[in-house]
Structures are given as C-alpha cells and as structure tokens.
Residue frames as a rotation matrix with the C-alpha (Angstrom) as fourth column:
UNK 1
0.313 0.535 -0.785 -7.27
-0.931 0.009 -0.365 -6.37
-0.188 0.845 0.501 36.20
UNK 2
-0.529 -0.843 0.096 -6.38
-0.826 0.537 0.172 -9.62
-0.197 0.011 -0.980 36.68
UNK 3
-0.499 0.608 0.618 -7.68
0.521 0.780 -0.347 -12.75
-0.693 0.149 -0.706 35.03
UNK 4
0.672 0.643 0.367 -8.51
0.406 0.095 -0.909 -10.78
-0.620 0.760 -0.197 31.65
UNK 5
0.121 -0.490 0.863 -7.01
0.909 0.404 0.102 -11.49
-0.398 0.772 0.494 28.75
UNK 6
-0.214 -0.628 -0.748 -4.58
0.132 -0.778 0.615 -9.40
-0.968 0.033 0.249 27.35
UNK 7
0.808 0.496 -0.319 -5.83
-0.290 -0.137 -0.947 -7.54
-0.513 0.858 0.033 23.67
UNK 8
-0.114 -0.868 0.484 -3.87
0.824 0.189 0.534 -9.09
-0.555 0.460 0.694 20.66
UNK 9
-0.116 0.096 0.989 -2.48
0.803 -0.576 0.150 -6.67
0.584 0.812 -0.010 18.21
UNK 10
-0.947 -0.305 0.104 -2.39
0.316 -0.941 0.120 -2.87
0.061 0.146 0.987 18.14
UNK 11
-0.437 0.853 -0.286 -4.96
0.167 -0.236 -0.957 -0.63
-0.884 -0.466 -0.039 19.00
UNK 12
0.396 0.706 -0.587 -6.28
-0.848 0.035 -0.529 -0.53
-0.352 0.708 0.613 14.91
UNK 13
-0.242 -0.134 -0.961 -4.69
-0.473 0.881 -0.004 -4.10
0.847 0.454 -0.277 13.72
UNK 14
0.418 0.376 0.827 -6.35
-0.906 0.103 0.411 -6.93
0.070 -0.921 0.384 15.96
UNK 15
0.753 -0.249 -0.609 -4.46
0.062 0.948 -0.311 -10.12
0.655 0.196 0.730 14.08
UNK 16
0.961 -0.239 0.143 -2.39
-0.012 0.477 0.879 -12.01
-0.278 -0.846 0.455 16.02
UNK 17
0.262 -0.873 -0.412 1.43
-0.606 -0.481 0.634 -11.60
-0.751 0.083 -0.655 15.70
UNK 18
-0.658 -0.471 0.587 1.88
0.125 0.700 0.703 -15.12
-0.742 0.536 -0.402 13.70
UNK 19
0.508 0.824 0.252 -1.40
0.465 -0.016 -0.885 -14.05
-0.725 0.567 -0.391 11.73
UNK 20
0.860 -0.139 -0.491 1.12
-0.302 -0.915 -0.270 -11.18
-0.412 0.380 -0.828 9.78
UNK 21
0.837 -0.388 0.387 3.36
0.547 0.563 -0.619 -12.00
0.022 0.730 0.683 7.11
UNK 22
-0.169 -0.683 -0.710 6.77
0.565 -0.658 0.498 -9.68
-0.808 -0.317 0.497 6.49
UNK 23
-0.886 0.077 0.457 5.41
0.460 0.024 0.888 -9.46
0.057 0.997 -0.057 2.98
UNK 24
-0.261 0.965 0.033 2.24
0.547 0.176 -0.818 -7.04
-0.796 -0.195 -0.574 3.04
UNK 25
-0.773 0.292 0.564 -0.28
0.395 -0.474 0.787 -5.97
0.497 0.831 0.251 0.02
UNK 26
-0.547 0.300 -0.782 -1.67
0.673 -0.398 -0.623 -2.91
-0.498 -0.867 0.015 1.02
UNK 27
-0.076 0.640 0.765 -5.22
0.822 -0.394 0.412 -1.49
0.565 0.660 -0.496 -0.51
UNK 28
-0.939 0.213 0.269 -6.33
-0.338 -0.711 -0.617 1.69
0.060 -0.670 0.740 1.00
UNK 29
-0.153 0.977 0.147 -9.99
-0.889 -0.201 0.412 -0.12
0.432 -0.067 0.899 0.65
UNK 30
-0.382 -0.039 0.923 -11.47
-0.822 0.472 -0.320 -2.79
-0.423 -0.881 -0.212 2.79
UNK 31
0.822 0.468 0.324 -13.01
-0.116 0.695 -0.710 -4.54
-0.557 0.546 0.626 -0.21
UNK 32
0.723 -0.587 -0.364 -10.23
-0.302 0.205 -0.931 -4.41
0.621 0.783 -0.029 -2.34
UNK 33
-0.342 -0.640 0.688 -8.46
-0.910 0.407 -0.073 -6.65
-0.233 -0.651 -0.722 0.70
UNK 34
-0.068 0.692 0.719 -10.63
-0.756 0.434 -0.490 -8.34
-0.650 -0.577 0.494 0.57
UNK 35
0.956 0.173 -0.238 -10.75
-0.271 0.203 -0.941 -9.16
-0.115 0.964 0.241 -3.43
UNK 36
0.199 -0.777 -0.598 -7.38
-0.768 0.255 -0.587 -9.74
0.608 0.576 -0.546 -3.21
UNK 37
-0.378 -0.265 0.887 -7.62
-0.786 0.598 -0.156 -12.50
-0.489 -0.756 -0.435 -0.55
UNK 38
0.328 0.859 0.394 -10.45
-0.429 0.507 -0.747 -13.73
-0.841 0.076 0.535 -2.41
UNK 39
0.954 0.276 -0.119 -8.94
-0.168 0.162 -0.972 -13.84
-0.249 0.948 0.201 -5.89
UNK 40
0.310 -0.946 -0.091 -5.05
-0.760 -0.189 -0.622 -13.24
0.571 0.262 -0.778 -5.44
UNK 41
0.126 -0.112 0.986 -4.43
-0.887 0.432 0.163 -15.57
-0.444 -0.895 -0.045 -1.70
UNK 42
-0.077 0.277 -0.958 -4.19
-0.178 0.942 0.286 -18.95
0.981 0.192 -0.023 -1.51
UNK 43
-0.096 0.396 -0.913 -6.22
0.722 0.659 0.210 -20.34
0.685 -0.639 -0.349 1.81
UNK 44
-0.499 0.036 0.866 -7.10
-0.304 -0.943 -0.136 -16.77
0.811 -0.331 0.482 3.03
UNK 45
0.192 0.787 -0.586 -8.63
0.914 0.074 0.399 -15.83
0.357 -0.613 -0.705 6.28
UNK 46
0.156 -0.105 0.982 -9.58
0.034 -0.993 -0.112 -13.02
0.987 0.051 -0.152 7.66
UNK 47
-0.061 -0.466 -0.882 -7.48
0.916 0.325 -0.235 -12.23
0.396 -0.823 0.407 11.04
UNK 48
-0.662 -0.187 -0.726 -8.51
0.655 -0.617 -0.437 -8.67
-0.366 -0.765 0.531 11.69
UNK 49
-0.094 0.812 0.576 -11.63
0.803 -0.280 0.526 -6.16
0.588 0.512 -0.626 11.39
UNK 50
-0.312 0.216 -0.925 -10.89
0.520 -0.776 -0.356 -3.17
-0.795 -0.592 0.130 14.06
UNK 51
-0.456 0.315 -0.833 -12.66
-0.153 -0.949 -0.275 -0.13
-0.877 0.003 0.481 12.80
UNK 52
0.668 0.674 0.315 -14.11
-0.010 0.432 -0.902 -2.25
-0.744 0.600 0.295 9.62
UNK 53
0.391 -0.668 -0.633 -10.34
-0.920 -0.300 -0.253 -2.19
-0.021 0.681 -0.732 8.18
UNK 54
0.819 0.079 0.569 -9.93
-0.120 0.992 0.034 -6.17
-0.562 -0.096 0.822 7.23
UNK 55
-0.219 -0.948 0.232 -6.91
-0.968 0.241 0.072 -8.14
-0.125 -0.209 -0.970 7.12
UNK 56
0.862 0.507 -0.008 -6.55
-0.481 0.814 -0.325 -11.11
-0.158 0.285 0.946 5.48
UNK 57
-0.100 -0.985 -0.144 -3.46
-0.906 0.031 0.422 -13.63
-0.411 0.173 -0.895 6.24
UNK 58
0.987 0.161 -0.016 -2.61
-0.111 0.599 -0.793 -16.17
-0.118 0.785 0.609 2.96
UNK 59
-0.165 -0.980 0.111 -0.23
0.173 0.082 0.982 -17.25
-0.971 0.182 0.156 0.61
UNK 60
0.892 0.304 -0.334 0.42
-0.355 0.015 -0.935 -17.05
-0.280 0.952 0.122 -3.07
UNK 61
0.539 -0.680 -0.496 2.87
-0.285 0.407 -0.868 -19.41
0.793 0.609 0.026 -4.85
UNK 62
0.221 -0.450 -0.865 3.98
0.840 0.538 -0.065 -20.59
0.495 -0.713 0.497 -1.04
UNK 63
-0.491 -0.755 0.435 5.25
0.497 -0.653 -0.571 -17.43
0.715 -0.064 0.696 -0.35
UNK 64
-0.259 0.660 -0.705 3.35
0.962 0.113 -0.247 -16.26
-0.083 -0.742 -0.665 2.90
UNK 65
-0.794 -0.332 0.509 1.43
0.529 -0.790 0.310 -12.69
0.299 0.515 0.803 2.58
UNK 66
-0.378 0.688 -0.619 -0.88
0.717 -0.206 -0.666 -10.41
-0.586 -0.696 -0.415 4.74
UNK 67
-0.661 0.428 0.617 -3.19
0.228 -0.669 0.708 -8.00
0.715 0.608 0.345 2.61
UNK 68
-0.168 0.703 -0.691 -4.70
0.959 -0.046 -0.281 -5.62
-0.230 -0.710 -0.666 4.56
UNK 69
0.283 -0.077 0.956 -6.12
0.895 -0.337 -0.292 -2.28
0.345 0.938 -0.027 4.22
UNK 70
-0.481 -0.454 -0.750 -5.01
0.875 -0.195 -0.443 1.16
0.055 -0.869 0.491 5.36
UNK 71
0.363 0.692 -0.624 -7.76
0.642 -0.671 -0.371 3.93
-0.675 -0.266 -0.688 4.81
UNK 72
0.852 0.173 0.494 -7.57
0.456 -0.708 -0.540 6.98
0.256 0.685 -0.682 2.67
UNK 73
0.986 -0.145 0.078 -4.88
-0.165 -0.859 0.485 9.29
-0.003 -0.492 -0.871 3.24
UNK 74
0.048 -0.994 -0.094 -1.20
0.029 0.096 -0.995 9.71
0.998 0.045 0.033 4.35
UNK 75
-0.123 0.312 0.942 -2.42
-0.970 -0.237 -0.049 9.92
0.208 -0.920 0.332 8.16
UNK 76
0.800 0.525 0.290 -4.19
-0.437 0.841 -0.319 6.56
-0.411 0.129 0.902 8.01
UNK 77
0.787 -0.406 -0.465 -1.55
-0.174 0.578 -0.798 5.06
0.592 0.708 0.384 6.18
UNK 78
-0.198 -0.909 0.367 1.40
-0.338 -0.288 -0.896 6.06
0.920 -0.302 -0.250 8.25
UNK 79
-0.044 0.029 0.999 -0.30
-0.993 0.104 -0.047 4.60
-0.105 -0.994 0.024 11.47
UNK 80
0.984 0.021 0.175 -1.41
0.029 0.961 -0.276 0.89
-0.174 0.277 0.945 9.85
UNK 81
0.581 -0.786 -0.211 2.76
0.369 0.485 -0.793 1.01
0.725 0.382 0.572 8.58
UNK 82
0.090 -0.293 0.952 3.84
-0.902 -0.430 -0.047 2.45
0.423 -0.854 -0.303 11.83
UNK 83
0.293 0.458 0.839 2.03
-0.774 0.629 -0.072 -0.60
-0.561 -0.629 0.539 13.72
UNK 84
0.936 -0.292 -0.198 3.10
0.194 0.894 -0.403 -3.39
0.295 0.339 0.893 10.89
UNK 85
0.070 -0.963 -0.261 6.84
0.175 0.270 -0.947 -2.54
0.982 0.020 0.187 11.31
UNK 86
-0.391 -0.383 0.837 6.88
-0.808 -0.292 -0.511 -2.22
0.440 -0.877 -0.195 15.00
UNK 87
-0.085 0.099 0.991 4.94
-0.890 0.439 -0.121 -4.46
-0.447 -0.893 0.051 16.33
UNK 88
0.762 0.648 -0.012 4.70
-0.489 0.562 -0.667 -7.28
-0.425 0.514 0.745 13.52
UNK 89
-0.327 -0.940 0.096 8.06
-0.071 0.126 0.989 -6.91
-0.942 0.317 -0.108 12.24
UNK 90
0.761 0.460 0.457 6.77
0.403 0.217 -0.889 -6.82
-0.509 0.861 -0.020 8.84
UNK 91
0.066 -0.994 -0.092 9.41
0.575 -0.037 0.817 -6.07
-0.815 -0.107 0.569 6.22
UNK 92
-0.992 -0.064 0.110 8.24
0.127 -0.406 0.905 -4.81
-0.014 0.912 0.411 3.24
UNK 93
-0.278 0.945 -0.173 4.75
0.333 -0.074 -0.940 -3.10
-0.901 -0.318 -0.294 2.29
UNK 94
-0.957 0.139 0.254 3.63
0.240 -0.113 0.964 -3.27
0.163 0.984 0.075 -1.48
UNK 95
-0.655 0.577 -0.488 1.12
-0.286 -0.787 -0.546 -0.38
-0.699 -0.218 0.681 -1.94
UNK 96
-0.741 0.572 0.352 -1.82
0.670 0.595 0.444 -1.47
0.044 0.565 -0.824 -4.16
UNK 97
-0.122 0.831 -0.542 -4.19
0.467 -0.434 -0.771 1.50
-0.876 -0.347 -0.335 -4.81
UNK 98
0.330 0.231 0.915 -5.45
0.943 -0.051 -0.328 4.04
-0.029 0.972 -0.234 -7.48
UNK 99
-0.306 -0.714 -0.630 -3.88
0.487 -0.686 0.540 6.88
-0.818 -0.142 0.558 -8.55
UNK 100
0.913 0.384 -0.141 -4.90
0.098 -0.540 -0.836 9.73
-0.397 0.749 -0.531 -11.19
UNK 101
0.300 -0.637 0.711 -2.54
0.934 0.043 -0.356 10.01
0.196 0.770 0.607 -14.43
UNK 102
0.200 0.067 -0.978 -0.82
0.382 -0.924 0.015 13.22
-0.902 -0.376 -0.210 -15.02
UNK 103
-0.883 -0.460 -0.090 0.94
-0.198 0.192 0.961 12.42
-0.425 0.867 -0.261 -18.74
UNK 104
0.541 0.797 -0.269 -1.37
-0.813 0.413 -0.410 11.65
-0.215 0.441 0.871 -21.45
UNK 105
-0.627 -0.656 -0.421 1.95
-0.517 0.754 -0.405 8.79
0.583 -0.036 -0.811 -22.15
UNK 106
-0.945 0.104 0.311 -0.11
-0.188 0.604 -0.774 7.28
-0.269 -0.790 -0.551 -18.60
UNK 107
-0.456 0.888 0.054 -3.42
-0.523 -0.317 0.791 5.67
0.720 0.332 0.609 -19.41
UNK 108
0.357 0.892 0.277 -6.22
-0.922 0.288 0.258 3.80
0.150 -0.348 0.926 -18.14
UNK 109
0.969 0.179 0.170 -6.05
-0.167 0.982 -0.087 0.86
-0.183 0.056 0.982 -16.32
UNK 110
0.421 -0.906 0.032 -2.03
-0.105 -0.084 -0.991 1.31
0.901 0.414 -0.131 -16.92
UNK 111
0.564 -0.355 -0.746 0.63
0.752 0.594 0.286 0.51
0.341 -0.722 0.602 -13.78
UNK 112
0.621 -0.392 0.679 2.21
-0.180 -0.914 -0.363 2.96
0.763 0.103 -0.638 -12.11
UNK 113
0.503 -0.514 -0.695 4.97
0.812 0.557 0.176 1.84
0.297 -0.652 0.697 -10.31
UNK 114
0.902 -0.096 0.420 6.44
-0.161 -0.979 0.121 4.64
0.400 -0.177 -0.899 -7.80
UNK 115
0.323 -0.938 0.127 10.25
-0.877 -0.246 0.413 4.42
-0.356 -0.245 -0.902 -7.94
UNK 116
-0.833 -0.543 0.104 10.49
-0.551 0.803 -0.229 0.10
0.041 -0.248 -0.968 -7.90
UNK 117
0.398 0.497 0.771 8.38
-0.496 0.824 -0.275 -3.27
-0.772 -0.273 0.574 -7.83
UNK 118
-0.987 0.143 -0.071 8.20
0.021 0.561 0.828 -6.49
0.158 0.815 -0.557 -9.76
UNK 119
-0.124 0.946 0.299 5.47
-0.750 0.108 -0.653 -6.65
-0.650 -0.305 0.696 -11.73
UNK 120
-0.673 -0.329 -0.663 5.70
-0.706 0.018 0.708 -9.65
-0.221 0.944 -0.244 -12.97
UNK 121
-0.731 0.621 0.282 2.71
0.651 0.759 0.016 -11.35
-0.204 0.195 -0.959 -12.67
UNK 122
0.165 0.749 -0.642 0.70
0.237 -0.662 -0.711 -8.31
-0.957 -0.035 -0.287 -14.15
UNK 123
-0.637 -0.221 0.738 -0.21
0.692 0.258 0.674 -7.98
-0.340 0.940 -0.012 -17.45
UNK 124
-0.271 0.139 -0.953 -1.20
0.120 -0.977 -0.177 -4.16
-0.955 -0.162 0.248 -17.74
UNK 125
0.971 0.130 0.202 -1.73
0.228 -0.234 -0.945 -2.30
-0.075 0.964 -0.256 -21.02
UNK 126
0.369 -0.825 0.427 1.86
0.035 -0.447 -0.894 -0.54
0.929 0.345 -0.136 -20.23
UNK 127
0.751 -0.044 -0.659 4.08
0.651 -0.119 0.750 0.08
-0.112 -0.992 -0.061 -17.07
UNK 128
0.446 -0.262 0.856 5.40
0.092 -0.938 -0.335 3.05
0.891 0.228 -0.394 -16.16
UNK 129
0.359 -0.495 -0.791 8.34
0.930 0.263 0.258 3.55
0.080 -0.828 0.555 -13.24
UNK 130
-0.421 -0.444 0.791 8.96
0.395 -0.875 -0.281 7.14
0.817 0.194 0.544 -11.74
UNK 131
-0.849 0.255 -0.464 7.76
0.475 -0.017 -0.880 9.17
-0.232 -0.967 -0.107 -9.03
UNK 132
-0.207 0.927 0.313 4.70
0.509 -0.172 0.844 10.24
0.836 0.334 -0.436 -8.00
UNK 133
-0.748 -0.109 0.654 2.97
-0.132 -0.942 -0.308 13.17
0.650 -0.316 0.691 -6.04
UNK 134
0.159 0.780 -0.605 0.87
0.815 0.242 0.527 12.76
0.557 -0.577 -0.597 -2.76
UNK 135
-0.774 0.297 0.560 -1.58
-0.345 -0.938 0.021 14.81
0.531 -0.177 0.829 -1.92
UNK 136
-0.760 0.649 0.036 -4.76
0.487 0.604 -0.631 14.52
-0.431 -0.461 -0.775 0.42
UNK 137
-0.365 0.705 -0.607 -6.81
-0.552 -0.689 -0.469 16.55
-0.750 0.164 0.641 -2.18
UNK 138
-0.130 0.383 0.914 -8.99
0.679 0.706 -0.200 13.64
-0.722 0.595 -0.352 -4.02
UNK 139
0.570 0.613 0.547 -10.39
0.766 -0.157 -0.623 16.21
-0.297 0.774 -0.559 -6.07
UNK 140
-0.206 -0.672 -0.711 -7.46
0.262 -0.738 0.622 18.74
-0.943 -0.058 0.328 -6.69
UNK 141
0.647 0.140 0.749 -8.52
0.725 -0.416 -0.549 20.84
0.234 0.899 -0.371 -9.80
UNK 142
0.814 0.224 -0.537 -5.42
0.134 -0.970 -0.202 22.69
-0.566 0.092 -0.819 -10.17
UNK 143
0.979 0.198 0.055 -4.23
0.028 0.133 -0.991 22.83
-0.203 0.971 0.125 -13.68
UNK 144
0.638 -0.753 0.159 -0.86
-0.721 -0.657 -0.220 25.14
0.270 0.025 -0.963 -12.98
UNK 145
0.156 -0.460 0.874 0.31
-0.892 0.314 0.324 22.71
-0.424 -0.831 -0.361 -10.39
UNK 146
0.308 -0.082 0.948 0.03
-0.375 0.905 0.200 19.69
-0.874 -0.418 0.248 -12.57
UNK 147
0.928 -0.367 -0.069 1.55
-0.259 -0.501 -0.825 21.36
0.268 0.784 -0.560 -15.52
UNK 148
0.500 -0.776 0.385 4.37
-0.849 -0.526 0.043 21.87
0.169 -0.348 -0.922 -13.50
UNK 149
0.272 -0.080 0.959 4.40
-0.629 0.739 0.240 18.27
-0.728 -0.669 0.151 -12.24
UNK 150
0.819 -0.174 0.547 4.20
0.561 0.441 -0.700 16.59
-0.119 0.880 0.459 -15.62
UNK 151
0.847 -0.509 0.157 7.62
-0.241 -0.629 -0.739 18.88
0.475 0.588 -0.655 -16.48
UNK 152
0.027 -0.790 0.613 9.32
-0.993 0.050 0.108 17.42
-0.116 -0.611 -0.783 -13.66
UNK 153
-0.570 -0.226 -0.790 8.20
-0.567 0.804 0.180 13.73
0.594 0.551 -0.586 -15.05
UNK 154
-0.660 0.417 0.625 6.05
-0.564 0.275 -0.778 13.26
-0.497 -0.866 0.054 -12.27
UNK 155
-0.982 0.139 -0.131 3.65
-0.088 0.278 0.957 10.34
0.169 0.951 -0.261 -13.49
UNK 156
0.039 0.987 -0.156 0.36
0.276 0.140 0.951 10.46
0.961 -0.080 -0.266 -10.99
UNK 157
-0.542 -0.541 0.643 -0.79
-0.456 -0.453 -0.766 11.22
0.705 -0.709 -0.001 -8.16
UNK 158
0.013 0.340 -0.940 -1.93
0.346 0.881 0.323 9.58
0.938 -0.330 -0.106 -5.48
UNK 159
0.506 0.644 0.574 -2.74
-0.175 -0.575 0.799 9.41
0.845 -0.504 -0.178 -1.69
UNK 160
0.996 -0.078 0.052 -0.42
-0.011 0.452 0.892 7.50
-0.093 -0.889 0.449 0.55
UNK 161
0.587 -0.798 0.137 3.06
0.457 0.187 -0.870 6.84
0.668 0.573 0.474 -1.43
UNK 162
-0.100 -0.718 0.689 4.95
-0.032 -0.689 -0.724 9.41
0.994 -0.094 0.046 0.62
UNK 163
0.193 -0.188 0.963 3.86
-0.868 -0.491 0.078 8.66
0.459 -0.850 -0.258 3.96
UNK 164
0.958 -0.231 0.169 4.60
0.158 0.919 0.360 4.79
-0.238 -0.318 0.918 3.63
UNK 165
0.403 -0.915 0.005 8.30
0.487 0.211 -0.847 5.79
0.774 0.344 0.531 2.27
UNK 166
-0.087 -0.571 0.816 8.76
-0.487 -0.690 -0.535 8.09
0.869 -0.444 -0.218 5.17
UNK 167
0.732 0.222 0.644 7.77
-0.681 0.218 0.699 5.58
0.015 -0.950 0.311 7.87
UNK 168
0.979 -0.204 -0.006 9.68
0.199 0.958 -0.205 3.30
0.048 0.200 0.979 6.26
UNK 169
0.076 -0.677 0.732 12.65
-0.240 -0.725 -0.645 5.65
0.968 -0.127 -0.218 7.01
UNK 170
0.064 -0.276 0.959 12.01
-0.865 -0.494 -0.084 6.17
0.497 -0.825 -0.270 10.25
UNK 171
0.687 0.061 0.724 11.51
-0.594 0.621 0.511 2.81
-0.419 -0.781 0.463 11.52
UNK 172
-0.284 -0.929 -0.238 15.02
-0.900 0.173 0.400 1.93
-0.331 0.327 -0.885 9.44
UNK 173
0.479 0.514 0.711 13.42
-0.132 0.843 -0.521 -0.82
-0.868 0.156 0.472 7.29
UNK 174
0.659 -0.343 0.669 15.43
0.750 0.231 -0.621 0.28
0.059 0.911 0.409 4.32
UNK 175
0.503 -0.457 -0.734 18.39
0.382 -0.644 0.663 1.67
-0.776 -0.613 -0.149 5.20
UNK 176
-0.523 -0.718 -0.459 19.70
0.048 -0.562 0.825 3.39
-0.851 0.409 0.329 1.61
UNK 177
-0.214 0.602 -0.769 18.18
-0.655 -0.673 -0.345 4.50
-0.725 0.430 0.538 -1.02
UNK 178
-0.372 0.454 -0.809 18.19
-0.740 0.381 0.554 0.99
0.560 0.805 0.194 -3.24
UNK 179
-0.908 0.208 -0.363 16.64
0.340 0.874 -0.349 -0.70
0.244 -0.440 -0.864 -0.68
UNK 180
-0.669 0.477 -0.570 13.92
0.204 -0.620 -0.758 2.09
-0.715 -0.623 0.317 -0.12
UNK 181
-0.593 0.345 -0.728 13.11
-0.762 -0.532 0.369 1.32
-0.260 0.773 0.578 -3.55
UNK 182
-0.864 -0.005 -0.504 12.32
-0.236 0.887 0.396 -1.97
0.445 0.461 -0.768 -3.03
UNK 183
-0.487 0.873 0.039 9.22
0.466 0.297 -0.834 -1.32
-0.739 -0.388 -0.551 -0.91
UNK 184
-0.999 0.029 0.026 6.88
0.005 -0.561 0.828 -0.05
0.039 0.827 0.561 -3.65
UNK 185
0.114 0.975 -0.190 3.52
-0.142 -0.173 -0.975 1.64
-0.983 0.138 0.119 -4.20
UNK 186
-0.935 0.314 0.164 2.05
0.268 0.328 0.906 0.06
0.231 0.891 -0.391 -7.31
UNK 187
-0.548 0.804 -0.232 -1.16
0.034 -0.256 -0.966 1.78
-0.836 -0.537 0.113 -8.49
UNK 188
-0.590 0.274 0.760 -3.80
0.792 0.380 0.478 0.66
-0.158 0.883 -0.441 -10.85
UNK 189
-0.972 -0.211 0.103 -5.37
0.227 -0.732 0.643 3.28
-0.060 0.648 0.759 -12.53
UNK 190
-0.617 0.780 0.106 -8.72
0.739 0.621 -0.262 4.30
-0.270 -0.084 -0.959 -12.60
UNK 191
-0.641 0.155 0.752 -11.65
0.390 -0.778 0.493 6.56
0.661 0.609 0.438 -14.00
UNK 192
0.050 0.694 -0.718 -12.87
0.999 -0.049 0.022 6.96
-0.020 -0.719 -0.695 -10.97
C-alpha cells in the first residue's frame, strides 16, 4: 500500500491533530456545533465531518477551542472522548447539551451545571450545581424513579454526563476528585 496517504484522525474524528484544541465544547448535535462555531468561535472552520458529526476548530477571547459533536447517548459519547484524549491529547471536555428538570426549583431555559464549570459568560434565568442522572431513555415516563431522584437532590437528567466522567477516569485526565470536577457537563434546558 505504498504511495497512499495515510488517513488523518481516528476512525470517527477526521481533523487533523493541530486542528484540536485541549479545550473542547461538546454538543451531542451537529447543528448545535455548528451554532456555536458560528455564534460563540472566533475565525471558525470546520476540520471534520466523518459520519455527518462536524467539528469546528476556533477561538474565543484568544483562548483556542474545538466544538464538536458527539451523538446521542453514553455509547457515542464515550468513543468521540475516548478518541479526543488519546489521540488529540485534549484536556478537558465541557459538555453542552439538554437535559430534562427533575425539581420544580429547576426551570426552563435554567443551567444545570453537573458537579463544576464556570459559567461566567452565561446569563441564565438561575444556575443550579449538583448531580445529575444518565440514562439512555429520552422518553423515560417513570414517576417512582424520579421521585426518588429529586429526594436524593438529583437536579436532571440527561444523556451523556456519566460516560464522559468515566472516560475521563480511565484515560487519567483528572486524577482526584477536584480535578474530575473541573471537566463539566453544562446543560441548557429545554421543552423539548
């Protein structure tokens, strides 16, 4: 197989190593990379499209940053942060997605920050810091279970949170427990 070019990138991220920041904002949707290249970035481009999951490497306030997205799930998630901290070296993934309330305290369009973040360039209705429950049941309809959850202080739930803190484990990106807070899943609310 000589005389063709090795593939850059991972078999779902196609951007070139220098294309990837250590800093990444991670949607689970490919538009809502997109919207944040478009609206958050500063001199975006997009540097990867495998499987229609786009990647978009900028800056914001100097500060270099790769916003890409990682699919539904805790499957999907755990392979896109698998692949950034191995082969990218990426240091820190800030989760950016939507998350159902469980409190009536949590509203609309409110922050949910799961454990850690700064938000300070967000100007919510309220922010709220605690943990949250992932599940891969979008539509979970059970009543008992999130009774139970709200008693433990749980504040939403959501889809990925738990399988980007456990890679981050394993691939020793945050080796104690206040540094494991500093990668955070921030999730904006919605009525979807």
């Amino acid at each position: 197989m000589s005389g063709q070019a090795r593939p850059v990138g991972t078999p779902h991220i196609g951007a070139a190593p220098g294309d990837v920041a250590p800093l990444v904002l991670m949607p689970g949707d490919p538009r809502r990379a997109r919207r944040i290249a478009e609206t958050f970035l500063e001199d975006a481009r997009q540097v990867t499209d495998v499987r229609g999951v786009l990647g978009y490497a900028g800056t914001r306030q100097g500060v270099p940053m790769f916003a890409l997205a990682s699919g539904m799930g805790i499957p999907s998630m755990s392979i896109y942060a698998t692949e950034l901290f191995r082969t990218y070296g990426v240091r820190r993934i800030v989760r950016v997605s939507t998350a159902g309330a469980i409190p009536r305290s949590v509203s609309l369009r409110d922050v949910v920050i799961a454990s850690a973040a700064d938000a300070a360039e967000l100007e919510p209705a309220a922010v709220h810091t605690g943990p949250v429950f992932s599940s891969d049941h979008f539509y979970l309809d059970r009543p008992a279970l999130f009774d139970a959850l709200e008693r433990r202080g749980t504040l939403a739930v959501e889809m990925e949170a738990a399988g980007l803190y456990a890679v981050a484990c394993a691939e020793d990106r945050e080796r104690d427990f206040d540094r494991a807070l500093r990668i955070a899943a921030a999730a904006l609310l919605s009525d979807v």
